[in-house]
N, C-alpha and C positions, 0 to 999 in steps of 0.2 A: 684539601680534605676538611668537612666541617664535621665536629663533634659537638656533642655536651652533656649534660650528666643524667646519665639514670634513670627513669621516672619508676623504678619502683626498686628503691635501695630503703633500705632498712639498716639501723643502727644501735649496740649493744655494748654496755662495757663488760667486758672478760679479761679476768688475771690482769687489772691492773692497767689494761690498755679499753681500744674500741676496736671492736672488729663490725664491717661492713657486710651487707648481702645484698647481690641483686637479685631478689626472690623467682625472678624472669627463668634467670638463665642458672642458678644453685650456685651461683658461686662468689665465695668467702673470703675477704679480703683485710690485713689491717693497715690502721689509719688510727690519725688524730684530726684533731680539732680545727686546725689547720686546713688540711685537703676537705673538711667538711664544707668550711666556708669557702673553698675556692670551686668545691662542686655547686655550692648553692647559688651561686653566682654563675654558674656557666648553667641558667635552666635552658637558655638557648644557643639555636644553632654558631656556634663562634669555630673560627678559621684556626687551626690546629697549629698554625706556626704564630698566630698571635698569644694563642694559649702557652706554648715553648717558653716564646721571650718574655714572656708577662710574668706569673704567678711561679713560672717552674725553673724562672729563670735561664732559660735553656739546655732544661736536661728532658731532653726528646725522649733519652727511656724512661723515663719516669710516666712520661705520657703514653705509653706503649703497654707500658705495662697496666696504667690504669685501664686502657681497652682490652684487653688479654682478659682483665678482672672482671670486666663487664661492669665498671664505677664508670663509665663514660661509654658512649654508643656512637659509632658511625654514620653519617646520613647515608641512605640508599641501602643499608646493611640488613641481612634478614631480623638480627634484635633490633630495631629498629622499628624493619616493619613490625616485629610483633608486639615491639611494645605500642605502638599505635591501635594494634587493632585489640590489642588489654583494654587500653583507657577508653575507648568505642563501646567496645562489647561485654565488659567484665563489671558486671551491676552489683557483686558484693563487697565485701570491704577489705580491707587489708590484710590483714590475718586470716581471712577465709582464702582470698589467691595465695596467702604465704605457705598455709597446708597444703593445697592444692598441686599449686607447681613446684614446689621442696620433695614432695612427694611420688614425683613422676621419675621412672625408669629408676629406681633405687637399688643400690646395693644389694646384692641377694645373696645370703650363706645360701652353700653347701648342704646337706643332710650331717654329712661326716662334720664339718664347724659349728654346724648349730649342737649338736648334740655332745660335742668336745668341749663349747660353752656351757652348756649345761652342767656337765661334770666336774669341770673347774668351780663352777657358782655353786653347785647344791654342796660344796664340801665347806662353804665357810659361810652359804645365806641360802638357808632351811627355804622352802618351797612356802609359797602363801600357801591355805589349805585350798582345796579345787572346788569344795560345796561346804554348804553350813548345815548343820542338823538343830531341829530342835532341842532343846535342853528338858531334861525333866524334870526338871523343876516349875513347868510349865503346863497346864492342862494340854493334853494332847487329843486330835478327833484324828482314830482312822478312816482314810476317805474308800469311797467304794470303786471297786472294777469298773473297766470303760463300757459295760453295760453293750448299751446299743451301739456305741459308737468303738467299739473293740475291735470290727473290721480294720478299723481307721488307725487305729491304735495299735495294731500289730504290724500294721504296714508302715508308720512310720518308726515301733523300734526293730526296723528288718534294715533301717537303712545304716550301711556301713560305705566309708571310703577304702574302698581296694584298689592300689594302687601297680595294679598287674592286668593284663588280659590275658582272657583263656579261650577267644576265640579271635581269628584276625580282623571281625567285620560287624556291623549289624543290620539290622533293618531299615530301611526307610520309613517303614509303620512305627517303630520305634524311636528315630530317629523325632518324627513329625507329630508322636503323641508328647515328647517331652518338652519340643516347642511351642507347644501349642499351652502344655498347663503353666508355662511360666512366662508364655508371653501373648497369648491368642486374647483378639478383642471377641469378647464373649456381649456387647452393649453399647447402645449410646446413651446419656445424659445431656444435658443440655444447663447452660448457664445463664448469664446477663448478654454475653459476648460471641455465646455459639453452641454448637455440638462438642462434645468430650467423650471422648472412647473410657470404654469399660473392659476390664479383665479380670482375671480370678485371683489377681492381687492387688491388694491394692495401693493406691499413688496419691502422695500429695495433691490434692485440686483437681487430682483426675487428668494431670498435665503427661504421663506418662513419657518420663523421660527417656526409655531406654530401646535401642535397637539389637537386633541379637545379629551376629554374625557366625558360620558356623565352616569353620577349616575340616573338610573332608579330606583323609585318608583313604579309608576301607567303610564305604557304607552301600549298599546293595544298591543299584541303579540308580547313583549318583555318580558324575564321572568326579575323579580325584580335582580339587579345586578347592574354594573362597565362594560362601554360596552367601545372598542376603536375605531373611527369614521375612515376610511382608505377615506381620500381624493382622493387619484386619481382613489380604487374602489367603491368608495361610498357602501360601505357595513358597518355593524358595528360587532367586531369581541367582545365577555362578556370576559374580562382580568379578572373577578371578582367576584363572588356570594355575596361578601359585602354587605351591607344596611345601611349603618349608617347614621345616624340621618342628613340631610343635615345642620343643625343648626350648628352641630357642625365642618361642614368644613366651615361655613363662621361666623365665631367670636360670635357665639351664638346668632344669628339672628332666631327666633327661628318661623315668616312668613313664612320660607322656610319648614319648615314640612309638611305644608299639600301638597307643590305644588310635582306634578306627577313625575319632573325630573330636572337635573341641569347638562349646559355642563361647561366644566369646560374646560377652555384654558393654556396649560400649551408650554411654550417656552425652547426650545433646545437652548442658544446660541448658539452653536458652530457653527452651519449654518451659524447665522450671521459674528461671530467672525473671521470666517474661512477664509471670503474676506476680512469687516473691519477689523483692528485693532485699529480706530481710535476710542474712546470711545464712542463719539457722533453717534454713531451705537448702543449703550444701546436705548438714548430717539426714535429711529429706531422701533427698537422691540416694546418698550412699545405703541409708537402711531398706530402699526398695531394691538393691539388687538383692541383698538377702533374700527378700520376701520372693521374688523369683526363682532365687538360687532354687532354696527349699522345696518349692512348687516343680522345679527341673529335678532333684535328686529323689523327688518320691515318685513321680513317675515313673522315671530310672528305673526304681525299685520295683513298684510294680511289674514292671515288666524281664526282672529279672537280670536286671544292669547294674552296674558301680558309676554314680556321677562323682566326680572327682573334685571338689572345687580348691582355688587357687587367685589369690589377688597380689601373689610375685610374677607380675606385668612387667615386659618388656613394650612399654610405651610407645616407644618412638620405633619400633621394628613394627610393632602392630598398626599404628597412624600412617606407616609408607604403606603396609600392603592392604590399606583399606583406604587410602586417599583420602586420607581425615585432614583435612585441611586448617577448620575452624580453631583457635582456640580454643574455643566452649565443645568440644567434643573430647572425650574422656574414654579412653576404656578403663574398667573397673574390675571386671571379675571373668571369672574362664571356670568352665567344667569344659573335663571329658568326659567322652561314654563309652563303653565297653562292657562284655560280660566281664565277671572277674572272674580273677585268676588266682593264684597262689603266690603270695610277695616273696622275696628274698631279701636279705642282709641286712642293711641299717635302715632305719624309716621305716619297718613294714606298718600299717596298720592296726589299730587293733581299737576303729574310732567306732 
């Protein structure tokens, strides 16, 4: 068997010691200075029993354990392959994949933990304040009503998250007017290099990185399934006959059961990546799913629906039933739809 170290470990002193990470795969290991220089020295492939009797002097679990850590990789092994296709494909730098993949499939409280946390903290560290006011001690100008634009302005303070359905289903016209405001190509542009799609939000460089996928329940003349939303033909094509519990592609939020559907926005870097390189092209991507987000929950609104949004992703449940292969393929965010309903017990509402 050949191994050898890591190619994307990371290193920290904590309490006195150093603790390791292979950002790859999330996991945290300690060490000293020692196993550092004996990982830095193994960057290549080397024969696992010459490693034993060499450096570890022949304590085979020690080496066993450093693979379990993910401080050393397997040839032929799936970390392996992905760390390969990292250092291929992954054009930002270090600390942008550390965010990235640290961040993927994360520990999710409860309703009932987050809000038990809460109450333990606000009895001994007071709440930052939520908004700042002006002081008067300041010239003050009251500004005027939304005038013309008061349509607009009532429709977006009508939108609330309710996290209940009051009815088991909805429309397909509904379903197809809320994909379309947050992700429908409305134009072309053109650059030095090509044609660029346009939407009603808008994208760094007009690279639009994101594709919408949408787990039907209960939606009117759509059979139950995994449908894929084609922005520039506004069709939606079933990648899927799947059904799985929507609870359990957002962190066991288990409100989302009853609601009829859930798009689910998942991000190709490479789009992005392709022009930036600069890493600050990550926080890029992530603030256009907002920008969509927002564009999905008022037409929601409009149409007299609750969109729900939620970025406690179940990653790697969501990547098997969409065949996300790519590392640079991400999902990021999730609404549901439904009419609402009337919440119950802890978590209701009141956004």
């Amino acid at each position: 068997m050949q191994i050898r170290a890591a190619r994307t470990l990371v290193f920290t002193q904590h309490e006195g010691g150093i603790l390791g990470c292979n950002y790859l795969s999330k996991s945290v290991f300690g060490c000293d200075t020692g196993l550092i220089s004996v990982l830095s020295e193994t960057s290549d492939w080397t024969d696992v029993e010459a490693l034993v009797e060499g450096p570890f002097q022949g304590d085979s679990e020690a080496v066993e354990a450093l693979i379990g850590y993910s401080a050393v990789v397997v040839e032929g092994s799936e970390l392996a392959r992905k760390e390969e296709e990292y250092i291929s494909e992954w054009h930002w730098n270090v600390p942008t994949g550390m965010m990235h993949f640290c961040l993927e499939d994360p520990d999710i409280m409860s309703i009932e933990e987050s809000e038990a946390a809460q109450i333990e903290r606000v009895a001994h560290e007071p709440q930052p304040p939520l908004f700042m006011r002006n002081p008067d001690s300041l010239p003050r100008v009251a500004l005027p009503s939304g005038g013309k634009a008061a349509t607009l302005l009532e429709l977006m303070a009508r939108r609330r998250t309710v996290r209940a359905a009051a009815a088991p289903s909805i429309s397909l016209s509904q379903l197809a007017d809320c994909l379309y405001a947050g992700m429908g190509i409305t134009g072309f542009t053109a650059n030095c290099v090509g044609s660029l799609p346009l939407g009603m939000t808008p994208s760094g460089g007009a690279r639009n990185p994101y594709e919408a996928y949408v787990f039907v329940r209960n939606v009117d003349g759509l059979e139950p399934g995994i449908y894929h939303y084609s922005a520039l033909d506004h069709d939606l094509a079933r990648v899927s006959d799947a059904t799985p519990r929507l609870s359990e592609l957002i962190g066991g939020q288990d409100w989302a059961d009853e609601m009829p559907c859930m798009i689910v926005l998942t991000a190709d870097l490479r789009r992005t990546m392709w022009k930036y390189r600069d890493p600050n092209a990550y926080r890029v991507v992530l603030i256009e799913a907002g920008h969509i987000g927002q564009n999905v929950m008022l037409a929601a609104t409009q149409h007299g629906l609750t969109a729900c949004p939620t970025a406690a992703l179940s990653q790697a449940r969501i990547r098997s039933l969409l065949d996300l292969k790519r590392i640079t393929d991400a999902p990021v965010y999730a609404m549901t739809l439904a009419v609402p309903g009337i919440e119950q017990g802890a978590g209701a509402s009141i956004q």
